[in-house]
C-alpha positions in Angstrom: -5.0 -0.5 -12.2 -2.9 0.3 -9.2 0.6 -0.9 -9.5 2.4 -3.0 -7.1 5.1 -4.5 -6.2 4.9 -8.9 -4.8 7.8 -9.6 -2.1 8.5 -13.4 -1.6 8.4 -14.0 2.9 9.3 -16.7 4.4 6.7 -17.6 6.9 8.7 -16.5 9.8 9.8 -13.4 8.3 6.4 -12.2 7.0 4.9 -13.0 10.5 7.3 -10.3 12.3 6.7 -7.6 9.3 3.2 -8.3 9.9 3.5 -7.6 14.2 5.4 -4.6 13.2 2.8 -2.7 10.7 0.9 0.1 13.0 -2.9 1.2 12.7 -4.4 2.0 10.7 -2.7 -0.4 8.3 -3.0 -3.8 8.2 -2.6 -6.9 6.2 -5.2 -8.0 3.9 -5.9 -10.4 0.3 -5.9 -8.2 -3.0 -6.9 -9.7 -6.1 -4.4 -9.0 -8.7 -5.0 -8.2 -12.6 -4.2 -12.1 -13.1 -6.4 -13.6 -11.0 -4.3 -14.1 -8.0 -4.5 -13.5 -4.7 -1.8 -12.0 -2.5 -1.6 -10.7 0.8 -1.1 -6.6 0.5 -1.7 -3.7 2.9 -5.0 -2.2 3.7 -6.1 1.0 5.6 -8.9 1.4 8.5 -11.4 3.8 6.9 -10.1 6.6 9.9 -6.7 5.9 8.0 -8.1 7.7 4.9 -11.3 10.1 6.2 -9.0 13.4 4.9 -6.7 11.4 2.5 -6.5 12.8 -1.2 -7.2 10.0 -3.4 -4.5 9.1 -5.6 -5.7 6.3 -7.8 -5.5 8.4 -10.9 -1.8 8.4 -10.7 -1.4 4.5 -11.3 0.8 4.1 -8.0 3.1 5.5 -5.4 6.1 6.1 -7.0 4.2 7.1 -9.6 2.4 9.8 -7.2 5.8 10.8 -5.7 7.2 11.4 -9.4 4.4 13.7 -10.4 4.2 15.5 -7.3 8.4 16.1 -7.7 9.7 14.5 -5.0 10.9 10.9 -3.9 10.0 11.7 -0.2 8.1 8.4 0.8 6.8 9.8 4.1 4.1 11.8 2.7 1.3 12.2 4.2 -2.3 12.9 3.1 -2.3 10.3 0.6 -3.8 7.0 -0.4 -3.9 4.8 -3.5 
């Protein structure tokens, strides 16, 4: 399981994060462990052709602690 973090939006407010998330992201429905649905990020597959996948580490802070840093603007990377 990945983990991740659920932000409560107002309608208004998630419609301008939404206009202001570049390509190759975008805005899509994940199913959660529960059974939910919520609306999380997604990547165009050109996004991720030479990404490292890293799945194995559970999540991205969980990536950024192993690889010993807290820089959140790595690149290279997907989950």
């Amino acid at each position: 399981a990945i983990e991740v973090e659920v932000w409560s939006l107002t309608p208004d407010a998630f419609g301008k994060f939404v206009a202001a998330i570049p390509a190759p992201l975008g805005m899509g429905t994940l199913r959660l462990d529960d059974g939910t649905a919520t609306k999380g990020f997604i990547v165009e597959n050109e996004g991720i052709k030479d990404a490292r996948d890293i799945s194995s580490f559970g999540g991205w802070r969980n990536y950024i602690a192993q690889a010993g840093g807290s820089d959140a603007t790595r690149k290279g990377a997907v989950a």
